[in-house]
GUMIDREN-516911 format. One record per residue (C-alpha): residue in one letter; y, z, x negated. Coordinates in steps of 0.5 Angstrom, whole numbers, padded with zeros to 4 digits, always signed. Each point is the difference from the previous one (the first is absolute). Example, Ala and Ser with C-alpha at 12.3 -4.5 7.8 and 13.67 -1.06 7.14 Angstrom:
BEGIN
a-0009+0016-0025
s+0007-0002-0002
***
This chain:
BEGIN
x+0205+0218-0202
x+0002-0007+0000
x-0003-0002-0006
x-0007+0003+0002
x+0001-0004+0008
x+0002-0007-0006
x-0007+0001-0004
x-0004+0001+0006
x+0002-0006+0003
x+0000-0004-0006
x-0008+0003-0001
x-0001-0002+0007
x+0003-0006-0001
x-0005-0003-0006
x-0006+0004+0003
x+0000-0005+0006
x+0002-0006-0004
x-0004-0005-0004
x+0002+0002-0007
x-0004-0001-0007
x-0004+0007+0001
x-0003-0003+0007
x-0001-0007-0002
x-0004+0003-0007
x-0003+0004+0005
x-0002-0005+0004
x-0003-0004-0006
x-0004+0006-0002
x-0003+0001+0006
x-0003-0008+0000
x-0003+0000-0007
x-0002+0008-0001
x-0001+0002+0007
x+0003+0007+0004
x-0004+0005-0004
x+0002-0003-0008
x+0007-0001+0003
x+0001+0007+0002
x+0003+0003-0006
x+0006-0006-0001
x+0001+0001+0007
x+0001+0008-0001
x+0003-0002-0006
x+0006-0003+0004
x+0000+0005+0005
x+0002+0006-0005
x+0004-0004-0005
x+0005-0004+0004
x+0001+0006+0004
x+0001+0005-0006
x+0005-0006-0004
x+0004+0000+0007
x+0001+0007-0001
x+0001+0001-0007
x+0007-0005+0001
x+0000+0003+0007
x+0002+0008-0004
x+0004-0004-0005
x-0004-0002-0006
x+0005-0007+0000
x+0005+0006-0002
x-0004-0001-0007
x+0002-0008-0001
x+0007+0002+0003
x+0001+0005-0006
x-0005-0005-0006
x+0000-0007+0002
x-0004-0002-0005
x-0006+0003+0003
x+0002-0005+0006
x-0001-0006-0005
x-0006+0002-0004
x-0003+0001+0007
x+0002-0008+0001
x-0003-0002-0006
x-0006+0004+0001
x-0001-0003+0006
x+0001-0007-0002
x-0005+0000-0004
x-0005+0004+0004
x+0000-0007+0004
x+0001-0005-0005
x-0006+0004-0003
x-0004-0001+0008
x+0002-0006+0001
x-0003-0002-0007
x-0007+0003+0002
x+0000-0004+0007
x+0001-0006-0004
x-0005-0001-0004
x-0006+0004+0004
x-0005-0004+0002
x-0002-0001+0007
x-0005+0004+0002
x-0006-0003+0004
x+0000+0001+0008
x-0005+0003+0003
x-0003-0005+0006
x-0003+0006+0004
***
């Protein structure tokens, strides 16, 4: 039961503070509106809590047993953010609209 206490706390705790799923919620709000944003807004909704709960019923269990996985997760995501960070540095700017 104390665990369960833990990953409430720690949801509520990065629901209230702003993190990078609000700062990019923020951003989408500003440049495609409420109605466009919607579906990242849900995605964050569903996806964080479920992730929480995964680790939360012992999915770490998995890189415990197999620490590989642990590793090839690090290196996945790494690229993942070079890649991003490479598509934000070469886009263009796009033209502003002055209404």
């Amino acid at each position: 039961m104390e665990l369960v206490f833990a990953i409430v706390i720690f949801a509520f705790s990065a629901t209230i503070t702003p993190g990078p799923n609000n700062i990019m919620m923020m951003a989408s709000g500003v440049n495609f509106g409420i109605r466009s944003s919607l579906p990242h807004y849900f995605g964050i909704c569903l996806g964080f809590p479920a992730m929480v709960a995964l680790v939360g019923l012992g999915f770490g269990f998995i890189f415990e047993a197999y620490p590989v996985f642990h590793d090839i997760i690090k290196v996945v995501g790494i690229v993942y953010l070079i890649y991003l960070s490479w598509l934000i540095a070469i886009s263009s700017p796009q033209a502003l609209d002055s209404a």
